[in-house]
C-alpha positions as CSV (number, residue, x, y, z in Angstrom):
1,X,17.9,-10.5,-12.2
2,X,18.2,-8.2,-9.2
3,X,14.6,-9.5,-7.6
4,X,16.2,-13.1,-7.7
5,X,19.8,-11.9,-6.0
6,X,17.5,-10.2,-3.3
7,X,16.0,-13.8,-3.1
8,X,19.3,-15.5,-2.6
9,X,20.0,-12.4,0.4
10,X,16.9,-13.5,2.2
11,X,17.9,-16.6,2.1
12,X,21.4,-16.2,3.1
13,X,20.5,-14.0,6.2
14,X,18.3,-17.3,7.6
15,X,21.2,-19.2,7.7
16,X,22.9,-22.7,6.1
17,X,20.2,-24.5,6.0
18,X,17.8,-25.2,3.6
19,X,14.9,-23.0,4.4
20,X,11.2,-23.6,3.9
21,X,9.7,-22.1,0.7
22,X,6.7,-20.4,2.8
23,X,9.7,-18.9,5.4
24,X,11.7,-17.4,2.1
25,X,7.9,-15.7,1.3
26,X,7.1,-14.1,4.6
27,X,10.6,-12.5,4.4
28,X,9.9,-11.3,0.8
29,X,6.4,-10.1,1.7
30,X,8.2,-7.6,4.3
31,X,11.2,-6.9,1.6
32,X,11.4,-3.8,-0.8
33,X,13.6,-6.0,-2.8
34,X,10.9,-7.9,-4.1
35,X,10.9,-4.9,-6.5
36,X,14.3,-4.7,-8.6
37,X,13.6,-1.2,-8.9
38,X,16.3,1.2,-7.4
39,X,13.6,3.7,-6.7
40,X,11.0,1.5,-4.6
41,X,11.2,1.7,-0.9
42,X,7.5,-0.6,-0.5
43,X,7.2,-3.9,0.1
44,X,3.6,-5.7,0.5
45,X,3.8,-5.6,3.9
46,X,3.6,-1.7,3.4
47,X,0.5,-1.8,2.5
48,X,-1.3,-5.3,3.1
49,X,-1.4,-7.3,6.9
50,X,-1.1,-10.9,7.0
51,X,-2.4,-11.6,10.2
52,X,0.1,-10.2,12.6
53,X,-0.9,-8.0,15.8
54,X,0.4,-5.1,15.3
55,X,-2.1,-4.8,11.8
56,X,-4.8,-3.5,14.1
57,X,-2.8,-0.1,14.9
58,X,-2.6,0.8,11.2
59,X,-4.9,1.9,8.6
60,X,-3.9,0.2,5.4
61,X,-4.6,0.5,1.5
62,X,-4.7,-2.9,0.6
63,X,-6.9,-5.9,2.3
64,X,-5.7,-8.4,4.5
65,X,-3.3,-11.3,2.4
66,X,-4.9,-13.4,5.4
67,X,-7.0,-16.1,3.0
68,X,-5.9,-14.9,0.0
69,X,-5.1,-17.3,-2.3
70,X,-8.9,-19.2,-2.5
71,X,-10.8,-15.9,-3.4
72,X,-12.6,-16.0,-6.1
73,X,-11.2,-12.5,-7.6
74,X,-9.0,-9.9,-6.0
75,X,-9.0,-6.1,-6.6
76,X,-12.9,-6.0,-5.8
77,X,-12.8,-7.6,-9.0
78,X,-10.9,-6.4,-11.4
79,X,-7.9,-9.0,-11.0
80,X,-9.2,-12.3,-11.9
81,X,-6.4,-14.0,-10.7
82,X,-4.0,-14.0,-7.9
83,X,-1.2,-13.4,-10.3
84,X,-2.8,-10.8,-11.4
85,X,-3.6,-9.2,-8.5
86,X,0.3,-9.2,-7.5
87,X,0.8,-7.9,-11.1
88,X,-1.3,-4.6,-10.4
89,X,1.0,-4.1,-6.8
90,X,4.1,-4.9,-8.8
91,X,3.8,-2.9,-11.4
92,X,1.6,0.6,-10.4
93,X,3.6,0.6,-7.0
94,X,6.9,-1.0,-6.8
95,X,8.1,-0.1,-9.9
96,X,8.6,-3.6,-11.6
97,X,7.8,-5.8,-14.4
98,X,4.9,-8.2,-13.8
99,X,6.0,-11.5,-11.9
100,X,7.2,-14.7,-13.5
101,X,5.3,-17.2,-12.1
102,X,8.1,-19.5,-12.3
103,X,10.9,-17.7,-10.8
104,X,12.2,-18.6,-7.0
105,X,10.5,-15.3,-5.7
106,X,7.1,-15.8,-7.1
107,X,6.7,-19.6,-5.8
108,X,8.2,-18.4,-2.3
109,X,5.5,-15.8,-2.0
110,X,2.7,-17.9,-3.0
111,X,4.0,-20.6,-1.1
112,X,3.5,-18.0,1.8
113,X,0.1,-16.3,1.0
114,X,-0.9,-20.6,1.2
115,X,0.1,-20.5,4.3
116,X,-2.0,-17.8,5.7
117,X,-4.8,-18.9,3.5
118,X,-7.1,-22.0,5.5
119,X,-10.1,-21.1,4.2
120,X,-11.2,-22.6,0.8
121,X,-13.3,-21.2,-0.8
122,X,-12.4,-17.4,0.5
123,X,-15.1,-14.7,0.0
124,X,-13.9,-11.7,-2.3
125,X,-13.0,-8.6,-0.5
126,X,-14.8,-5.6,-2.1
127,X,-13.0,-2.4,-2.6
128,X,-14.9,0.8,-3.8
129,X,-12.5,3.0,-5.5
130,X,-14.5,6.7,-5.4
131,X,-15.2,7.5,-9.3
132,X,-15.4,11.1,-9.3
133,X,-14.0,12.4,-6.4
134,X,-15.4,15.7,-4.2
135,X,-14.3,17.6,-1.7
136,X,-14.7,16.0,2.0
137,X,-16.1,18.3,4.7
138,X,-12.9,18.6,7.1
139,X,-13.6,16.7,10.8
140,X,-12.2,17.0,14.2
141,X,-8.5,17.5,14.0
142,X,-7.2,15.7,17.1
143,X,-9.5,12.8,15.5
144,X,-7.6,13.4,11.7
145,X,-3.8,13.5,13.9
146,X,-4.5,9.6,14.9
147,X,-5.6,8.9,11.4
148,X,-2.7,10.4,10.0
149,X,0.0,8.3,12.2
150,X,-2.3,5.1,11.6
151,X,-2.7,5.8,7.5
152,X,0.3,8.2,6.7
153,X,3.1,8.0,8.6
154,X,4.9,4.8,8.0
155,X,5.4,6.4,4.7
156,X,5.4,10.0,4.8
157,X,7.2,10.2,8.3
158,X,5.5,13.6,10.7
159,X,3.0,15.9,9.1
160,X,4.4,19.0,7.4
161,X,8.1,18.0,8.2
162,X,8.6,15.3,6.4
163,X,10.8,14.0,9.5
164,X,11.4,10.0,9.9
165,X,9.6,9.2,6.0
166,X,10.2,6.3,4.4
167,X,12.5,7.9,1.6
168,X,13.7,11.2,0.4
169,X,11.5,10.3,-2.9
170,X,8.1,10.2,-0.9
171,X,6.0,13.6,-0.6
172,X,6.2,15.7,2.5
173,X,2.7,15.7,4.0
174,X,0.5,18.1,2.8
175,X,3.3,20.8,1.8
176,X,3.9,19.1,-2.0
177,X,0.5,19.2,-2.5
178,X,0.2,22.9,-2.2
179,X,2.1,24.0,-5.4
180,X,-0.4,21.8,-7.6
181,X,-3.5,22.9,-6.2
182,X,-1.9,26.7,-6.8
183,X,-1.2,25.4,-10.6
184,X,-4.8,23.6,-10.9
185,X,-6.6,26.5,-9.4
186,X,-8.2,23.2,-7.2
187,X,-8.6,23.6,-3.3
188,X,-6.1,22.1,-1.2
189,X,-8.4,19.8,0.1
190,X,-9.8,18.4,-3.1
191,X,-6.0,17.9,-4.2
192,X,-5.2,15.8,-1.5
193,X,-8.5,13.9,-1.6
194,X,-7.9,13.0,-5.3
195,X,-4.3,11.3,-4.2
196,X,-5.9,9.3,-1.3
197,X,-8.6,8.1,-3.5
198,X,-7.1,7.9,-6.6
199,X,-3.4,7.4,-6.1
200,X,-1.1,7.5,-9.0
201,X,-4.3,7.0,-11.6
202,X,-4.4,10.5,-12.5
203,X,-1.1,11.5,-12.6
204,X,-1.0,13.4,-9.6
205,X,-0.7,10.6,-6.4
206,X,3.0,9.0,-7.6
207,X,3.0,5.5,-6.7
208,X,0.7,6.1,-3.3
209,X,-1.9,3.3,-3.7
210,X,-5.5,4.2,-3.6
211,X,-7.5,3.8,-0.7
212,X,-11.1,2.7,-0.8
213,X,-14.3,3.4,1.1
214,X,-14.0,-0.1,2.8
215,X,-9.7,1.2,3.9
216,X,-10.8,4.7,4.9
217,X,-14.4,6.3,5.4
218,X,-15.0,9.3,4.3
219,X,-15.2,10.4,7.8
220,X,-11.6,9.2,8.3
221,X,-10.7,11.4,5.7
222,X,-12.4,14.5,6.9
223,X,-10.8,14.0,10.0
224,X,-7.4,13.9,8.5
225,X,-8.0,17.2,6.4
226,X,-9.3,18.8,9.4
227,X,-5.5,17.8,10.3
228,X,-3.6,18.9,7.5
229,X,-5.7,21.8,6.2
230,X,-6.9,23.6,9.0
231,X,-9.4,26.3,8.9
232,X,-7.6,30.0,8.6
């Protein structure tokens, strides 16, 4: 019920009128509230681009939504469907119950992802998700600092401070990452690689979304340890 008042708050802030389906969608796509979870502070737009300029400055998880809907499979794959594919972000990241295709909220967003979708057919996207996952040797730091504020820090505010995150529930960068690799017995480095690869699919990366090869290379990530873990 909650995701469907936030759709009627959307709507309210645009005004009287009668708004356009696709206009109530490219609101939601920007809006933790798509979520009715009291805990999520995400919204697609966290982790996904549709097109807009400022995409290029940031290092995202999740493809582009630009051409979306006429792929023929999402998630490198493993979502066969669209609705799927919203039902894995849904669910392993925002903290909800997979999407009624019916409901206001879901026809507003796909009415939305149509609009920033022209080209029919699409080609898939891939997305390598790392199997195993290994330490990464640790790159130039001054290199890792840029990756950090383009990948990191619209969530997890300034390195080591925690200053300017997104919420008091998200991690402070890489200081709660330190006490599990003590309890592991696991270097530092290999802790924090298995959340940026991995992300919540091993109990240790909360909600964070994976990233792939094809978001961040392993030289981006070097770089960024060289960052956060610098040599003694």
């Amino acid at each position: 019920m909650k995701r469907w008042l936030a759709v009627g708050a959307v709507v309210a802030s645009m005004g009287c009128a009668p708004t356009p389906a696709a206009e109530v969608g490219r609101a939601l796509f920007a809006d933790p509230r798509l979520s009715s979870s009291a805990f999520n502070t995400v919204s697609c737009a966290t982790c996904h681009d549709d097109g807009s300029s400022d995409a290029v400055e940031r290092i995202l998880a999740g493809h582009t939504l630009t051409d979306s809907v006429f792929r023929p499979s999402w998630w490198g794959g493993a979502a066969p469907s669209l609705q799927a594919a919203v039902d894995n972000c849904l669910v392993f990241f925002m903290r909800e119950e997979r999407i009624d295709a019916t409901a206001p909220a879901s026809r507003a967003l796909y009415e939305y992802l149509l609009s920033i979708s022209p080209t029919r057919p699409a080609p898939p996207l891939p997305m390598t998700v790392v199997e195993n996952v290994a330490d990464v040797p640790r790159g130039d730091p001054r290199r890792g600092e840029r990756v950090y504020q383009a990948a990191c820090a619209d969530c997890h505010g300034d390195a080591f401070t925690g200053a300017g995150r997104m919420s008091a529930l998200v991690s402070v960068v890489p200081d709660d990452s330190v006490g599990f690799a003590e309890q592991s017995g696991f270097p530092l480095t290999t802790v924090i690689v298995e959340k940026v690869r991995h992300g919540p699919f091993f109990g240790i990366g909360g909600t964070m979304p994976p990233f792939s090869v094809e978001s961040l290379s392993d030289d981006d990530l070097g770089a960024l340890l060289g960052y956060l873990v610098p040599l003694q």
